[in-house]
C-alpha positions as CSV (number, residue, x, y, z in Angstrom):
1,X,-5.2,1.4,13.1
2,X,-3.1,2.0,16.2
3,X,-2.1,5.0,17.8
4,X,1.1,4.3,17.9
5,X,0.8,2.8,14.3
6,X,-0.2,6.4,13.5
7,X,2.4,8.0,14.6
8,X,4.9,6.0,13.0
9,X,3.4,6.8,10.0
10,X,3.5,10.9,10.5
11,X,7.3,10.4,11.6
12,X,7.6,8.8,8.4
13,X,6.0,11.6,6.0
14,X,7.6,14.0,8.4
15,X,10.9,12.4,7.4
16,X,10.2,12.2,4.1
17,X,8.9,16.2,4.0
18,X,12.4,17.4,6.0
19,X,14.6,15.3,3.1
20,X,12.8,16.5,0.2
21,X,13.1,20.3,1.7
22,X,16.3,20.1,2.8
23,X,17.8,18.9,-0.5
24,X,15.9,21.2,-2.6
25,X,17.9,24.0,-0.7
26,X,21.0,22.0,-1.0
27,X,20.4,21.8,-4.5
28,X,19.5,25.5,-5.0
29,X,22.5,26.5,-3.3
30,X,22.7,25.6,0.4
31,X,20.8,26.6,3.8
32,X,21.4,29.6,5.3
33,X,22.2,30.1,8.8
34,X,20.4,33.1,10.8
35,X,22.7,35.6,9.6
36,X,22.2,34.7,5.8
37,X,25.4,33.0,5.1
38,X,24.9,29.5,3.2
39,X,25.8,26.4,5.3
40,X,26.0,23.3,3.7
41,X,27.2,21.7,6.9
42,X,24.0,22.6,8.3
43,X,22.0,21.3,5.6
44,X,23.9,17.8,5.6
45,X,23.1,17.3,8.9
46,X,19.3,17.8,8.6
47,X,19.6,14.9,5.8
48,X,21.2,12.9,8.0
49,X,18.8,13.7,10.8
50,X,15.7,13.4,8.5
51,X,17.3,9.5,7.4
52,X,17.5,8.7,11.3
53,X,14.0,9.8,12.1
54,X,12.7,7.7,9.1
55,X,14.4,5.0,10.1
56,X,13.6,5.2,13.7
57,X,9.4,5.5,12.4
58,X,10.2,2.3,10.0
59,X,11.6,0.3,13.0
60,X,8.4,1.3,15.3
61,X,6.1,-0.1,12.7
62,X,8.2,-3.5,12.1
63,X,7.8,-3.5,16.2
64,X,4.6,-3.1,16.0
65,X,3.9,-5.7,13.3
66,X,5.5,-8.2,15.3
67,X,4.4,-7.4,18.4
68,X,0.4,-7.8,16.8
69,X,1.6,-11.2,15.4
70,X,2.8,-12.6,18.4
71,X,-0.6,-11.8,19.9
72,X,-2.4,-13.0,17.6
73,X,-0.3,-16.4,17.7
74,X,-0.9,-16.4,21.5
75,X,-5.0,-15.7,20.4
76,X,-5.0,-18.7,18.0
């Protein structure tokens, strides 16, 4: 497997990781900010972050994928 293969992969379970954390303090009743105070705001936004870096990992893969196939088209 590729290197860059790889770390598509950890931006993908790193994705995944931020989500499931992130809505689990949603869900339990916000983040909090330094000072304490609950910001949902805040918590939104690193959804919306950890859906952009998933998606960002998916599309380096699908590059990937068809970069290898080209090559191996030009191979055959």
């Amino acid at each position: 497997m590729s290197l860059a293969i790889q770390n598509a992969i950890v931006g993908l379970q790193s994705a995944s990781q931020n989500f499931e954390r992130t809505a689990g303090e949603i869900v339990r009743g916000g983040t909090r900010t330094a000072d304490g105070d609950n910001d949902i705001v805040a918590g939104l936004a690193s959804l919306k972050e950890s859906e952009v870096q998933f998606k960002a990992s998916a599309k380096v893969i699908g590059a990937i994928a068809q970069t290898e196939g080209r090559l191996l088209d030009i191979l055959a």
